[in-house]
LOVEX-817463 format. One line per field, with one value per residue (C-alpha): residue number from 0; y, x, z. Coordinates in steps of 0.001 Angstrom, whole numbers, plus 500000, padded with zeros to 6 digits. Layout:
N
seq: NUM,...
py: Y,...
px: X,...
pz: Z,...
***
This chain:
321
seq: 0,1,2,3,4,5,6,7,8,9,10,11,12,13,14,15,16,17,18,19,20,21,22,23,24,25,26,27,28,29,30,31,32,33,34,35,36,37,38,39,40,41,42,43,44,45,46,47,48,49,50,51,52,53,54,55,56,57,58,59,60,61,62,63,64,65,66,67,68,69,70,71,72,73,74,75,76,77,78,79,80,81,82,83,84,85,86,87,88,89,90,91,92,93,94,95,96,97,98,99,100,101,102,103,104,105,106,107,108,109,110,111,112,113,114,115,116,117,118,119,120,121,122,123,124,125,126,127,128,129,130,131,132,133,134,135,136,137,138,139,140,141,142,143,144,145,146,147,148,149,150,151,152,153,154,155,156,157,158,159,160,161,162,163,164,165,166,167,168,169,170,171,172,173,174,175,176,177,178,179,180,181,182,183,184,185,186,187,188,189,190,191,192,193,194,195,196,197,198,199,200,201,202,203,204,205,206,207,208,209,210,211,212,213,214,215,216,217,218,219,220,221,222,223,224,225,226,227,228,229,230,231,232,233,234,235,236,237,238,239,240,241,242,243,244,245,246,247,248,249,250,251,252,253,254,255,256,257,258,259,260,261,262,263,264,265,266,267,268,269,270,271,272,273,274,275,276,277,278,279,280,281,282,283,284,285,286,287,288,289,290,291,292,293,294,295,296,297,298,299,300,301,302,303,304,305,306,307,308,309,310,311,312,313,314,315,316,317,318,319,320
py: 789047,789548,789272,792029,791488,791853,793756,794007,797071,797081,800700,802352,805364,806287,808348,804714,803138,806570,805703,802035,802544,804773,802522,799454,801160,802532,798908,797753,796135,796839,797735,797155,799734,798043,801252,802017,805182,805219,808885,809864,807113,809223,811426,807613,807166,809721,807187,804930,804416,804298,801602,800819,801586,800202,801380,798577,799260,796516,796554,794303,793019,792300,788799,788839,791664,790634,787259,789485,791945,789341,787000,786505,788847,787616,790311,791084,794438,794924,798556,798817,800142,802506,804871,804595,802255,803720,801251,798102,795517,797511,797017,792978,792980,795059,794547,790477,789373,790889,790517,786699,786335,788298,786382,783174,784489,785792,781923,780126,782854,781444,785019,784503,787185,788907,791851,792834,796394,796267,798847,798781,798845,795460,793589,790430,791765,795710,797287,798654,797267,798653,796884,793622,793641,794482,791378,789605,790268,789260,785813,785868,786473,783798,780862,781120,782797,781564,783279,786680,789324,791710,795200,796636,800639,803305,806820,807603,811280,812451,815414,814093,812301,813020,813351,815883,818001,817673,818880,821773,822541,822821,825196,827244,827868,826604,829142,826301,823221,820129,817161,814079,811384,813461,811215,808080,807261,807174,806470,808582,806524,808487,807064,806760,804332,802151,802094,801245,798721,797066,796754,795336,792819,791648,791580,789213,785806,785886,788368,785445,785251,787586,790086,793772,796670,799825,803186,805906,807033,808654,807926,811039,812088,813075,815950,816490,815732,818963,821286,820540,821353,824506,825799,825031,826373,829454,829147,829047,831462,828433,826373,822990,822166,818890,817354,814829,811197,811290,815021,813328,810392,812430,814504,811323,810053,812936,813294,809939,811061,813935,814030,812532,811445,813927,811868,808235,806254,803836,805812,807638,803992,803690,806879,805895,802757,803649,802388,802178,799371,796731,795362,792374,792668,793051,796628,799212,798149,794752,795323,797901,801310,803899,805834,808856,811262,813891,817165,816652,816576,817987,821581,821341,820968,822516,826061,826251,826215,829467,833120,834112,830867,830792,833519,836534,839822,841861,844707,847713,848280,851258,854581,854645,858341
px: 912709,909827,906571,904393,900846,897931,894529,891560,889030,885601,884349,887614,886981,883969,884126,885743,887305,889959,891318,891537,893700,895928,896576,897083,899507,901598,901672,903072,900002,899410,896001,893369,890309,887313,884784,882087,883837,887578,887637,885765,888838,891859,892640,893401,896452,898820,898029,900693,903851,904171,902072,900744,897273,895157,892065,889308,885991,883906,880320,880100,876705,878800,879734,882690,883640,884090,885706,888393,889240,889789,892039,895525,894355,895741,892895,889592,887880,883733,883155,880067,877005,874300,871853,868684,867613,867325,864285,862839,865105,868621,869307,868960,870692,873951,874138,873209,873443,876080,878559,877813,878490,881549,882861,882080,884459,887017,887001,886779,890238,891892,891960,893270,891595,888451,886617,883325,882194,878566,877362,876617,872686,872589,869921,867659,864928,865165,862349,864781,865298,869124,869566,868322,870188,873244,872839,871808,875288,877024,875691,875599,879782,880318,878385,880831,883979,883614,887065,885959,886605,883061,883337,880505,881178,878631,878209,881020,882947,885867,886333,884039,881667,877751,876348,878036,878576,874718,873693,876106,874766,871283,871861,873789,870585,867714,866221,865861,867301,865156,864986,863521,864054,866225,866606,868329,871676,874876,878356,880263,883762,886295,887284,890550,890112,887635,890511,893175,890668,890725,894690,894486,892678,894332,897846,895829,896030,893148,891028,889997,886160,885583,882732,884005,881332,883707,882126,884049,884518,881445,877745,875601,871900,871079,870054,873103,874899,872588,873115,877354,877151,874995,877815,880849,879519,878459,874763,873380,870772,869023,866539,865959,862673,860967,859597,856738,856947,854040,854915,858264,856769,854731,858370,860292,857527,857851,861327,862308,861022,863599,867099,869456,866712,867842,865229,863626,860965,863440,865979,863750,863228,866995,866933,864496,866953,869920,873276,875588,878346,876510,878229,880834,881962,884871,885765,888079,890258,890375,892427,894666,892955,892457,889069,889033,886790,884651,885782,889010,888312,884666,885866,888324,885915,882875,884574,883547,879871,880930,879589,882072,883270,884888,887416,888308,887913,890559,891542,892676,896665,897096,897964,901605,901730
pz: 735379,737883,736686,738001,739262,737394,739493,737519,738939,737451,738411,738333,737554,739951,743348,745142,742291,741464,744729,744653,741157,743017,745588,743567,741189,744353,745367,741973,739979,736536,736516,734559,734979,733613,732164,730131,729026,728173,727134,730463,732320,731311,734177,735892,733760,735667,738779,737398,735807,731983,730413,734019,734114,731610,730333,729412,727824,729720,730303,733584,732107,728851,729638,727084,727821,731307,730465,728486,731513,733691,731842,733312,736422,740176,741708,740900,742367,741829,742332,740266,741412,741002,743241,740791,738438,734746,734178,736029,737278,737158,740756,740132,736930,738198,742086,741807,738650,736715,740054,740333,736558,737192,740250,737953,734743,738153,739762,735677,734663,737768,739893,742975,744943,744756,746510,745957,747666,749024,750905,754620,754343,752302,753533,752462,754450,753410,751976,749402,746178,746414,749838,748863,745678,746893,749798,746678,745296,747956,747983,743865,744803,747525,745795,742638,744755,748186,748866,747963,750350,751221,752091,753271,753400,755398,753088,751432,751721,749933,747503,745092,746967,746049,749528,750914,747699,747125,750241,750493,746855,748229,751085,748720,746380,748665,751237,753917,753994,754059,756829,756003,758741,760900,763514,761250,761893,759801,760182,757184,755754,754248,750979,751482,754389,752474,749580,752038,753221,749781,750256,753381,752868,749474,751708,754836,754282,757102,755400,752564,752805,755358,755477,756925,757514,757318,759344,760432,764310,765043,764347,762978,762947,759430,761305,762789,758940,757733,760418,759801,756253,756967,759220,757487,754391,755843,755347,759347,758245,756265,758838,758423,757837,758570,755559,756613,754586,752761,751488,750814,748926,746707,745954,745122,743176,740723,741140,740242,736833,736679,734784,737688,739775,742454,745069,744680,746053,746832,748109,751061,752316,752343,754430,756951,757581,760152,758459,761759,762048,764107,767437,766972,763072,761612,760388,759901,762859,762306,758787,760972,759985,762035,760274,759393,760788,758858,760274,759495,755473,754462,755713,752725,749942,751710,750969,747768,748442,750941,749767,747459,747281,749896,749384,751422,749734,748291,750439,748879,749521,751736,750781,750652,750054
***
């Protein structure tokens, strides 16, 4: 009797990590989605065959926890990652720290392969705490996993992504829609080429301790982002309105102190950074993926946020008589 793989996925039921679990189910793995919330995890088990996805309540700053998911696992996939920190330190103890301590229990359990997802701004020398702790991370995973595989994905969009969604929420209630470092550059990744990215490199032998910063096929102003979403959800009457930095400071600084921390300190230096695939690295196209670009799936889910919600009124059948 064959003995089926085993794919651990820390993350796996976030905005990436849904899509990741598909995929690895599809390609046979039982699949073990490592979560804080099992309850929250259940839509994932549909993704798989009977018995086939597992759901794991694992803390990845639980070191037990995280020596028990990864036990008897062939693949190891670090999806975790946050926007904010909930108090001091977060970014250090989840982006660096809790994903060396996880490639450690990966390389101790005898996994065979390992990918950590980073994001494309990493940096030692950012200004941001996120961008330096996610570099931090990366190095955290290749001192104790030298093998691991790095993906380093630009803004993510799919269906449930919380950049575009966000923004098309604002110009549905906001009467203008605000610009803060219009001219910085982006390169938006569909989803479901970063997850097929994750495939791809588990099935190249060459892909073993490679670094890959994924972008899609065109770079964007985050002008030019704002001024798409106005117009495919309808709302060109909203101007965009330049927001100067230290206006913009003063608004993260307060809030950063609201429920969600819709806006952080932190986060406008991460938008004053431009997040393009740099010249010579390996990307989409070097694991055989052709990327996705955004017009062909935001108009889908940027209906909603349409007056009327993006449905056509009723007309009244004719008079037959």
């Amino acid at each position: 009797m064959t003995t089926r793989k085993v794919a651990t996925v820390f993350g796996g039921s976030g905005f990436i990590g849904r899509y990741v679990v598909k995929r690895l189910a599809k390609a046979g793995y039982v699949v073990r989605a490592a979560v804080r919330d099992t309850e929250a995890a259940m839509f994932l088990k549909p993704m798989g065959g009977v018995g086939q996805i597992v759901l794991l309540q694992a803390d990845i700053t639980n070191d037990g926890a995280v020596r028990r998911a990864v036990e008897g696992a062939d693949v190891v996939v670090n999806l975790v990652g946050i926007l904010a920190e909930g108090k001091a330190g977060d970014f250090q103890r989840i982006h660096a720290d809790a994903a060396g301590a996880l490639a450690r229990a990966s390389a101790a359990a005898g996994v065979r392969q390992f990918v950590q997802i980073s994001a494309i701004a990493a940096d030692a020398g950012s200004p941001s705490l996120y961008a330096r702790s996610k570099f931090a991370g990366e190095q955290a995973v290749r001192a104790a996993f030298p093998s691991a595989i790095v993906l380093r994905p630009g803004v993510v969009f799919g269906a449930e992504d919380n950049f575009f969604n966000m923004f098309a929420g604002m110009a549905r209630m906001a009467p203008f829609m605000p610009v803060i470092s219009g001219d910085s550059k982006m390169q938006p990744v569909y989803v479901g080429d970063v997850a097929d990215a994750v495939m791809a490199a588990l099935a190249s032998a060459d892909a073993a301790g490679g670094l890959y910063v994924l972008g899609g096929p065109r770079v964007w102003s985050f002008r030019e982002v704002l001024a798409y979403i106005l117009k495919e959800t309808g709302r060109t009457d909203r101007r965009l309105v330049n927001i100067p930095l230290p206006i913009a400071r003063i608004q993260a600084f307060f809030m950063e102190r609201m429920p969600g921390k819709p806006l952080t300190r932190d986060q406008l230096l991460l938008i004053q950074t431009d997040t393009v695939v740099p010249a010579g690295v390996k990307g989409l196209a070097d694991l055989g993926i052709v990327p996705t670009p955004v017009e062909l799936v935001v108009p889908g889910y940027m209906k909603r946020y349409q007056p009327g919600g993006g449905r056509r009124p009723v007309l009244p059948m004719p008079d037959a008589r």
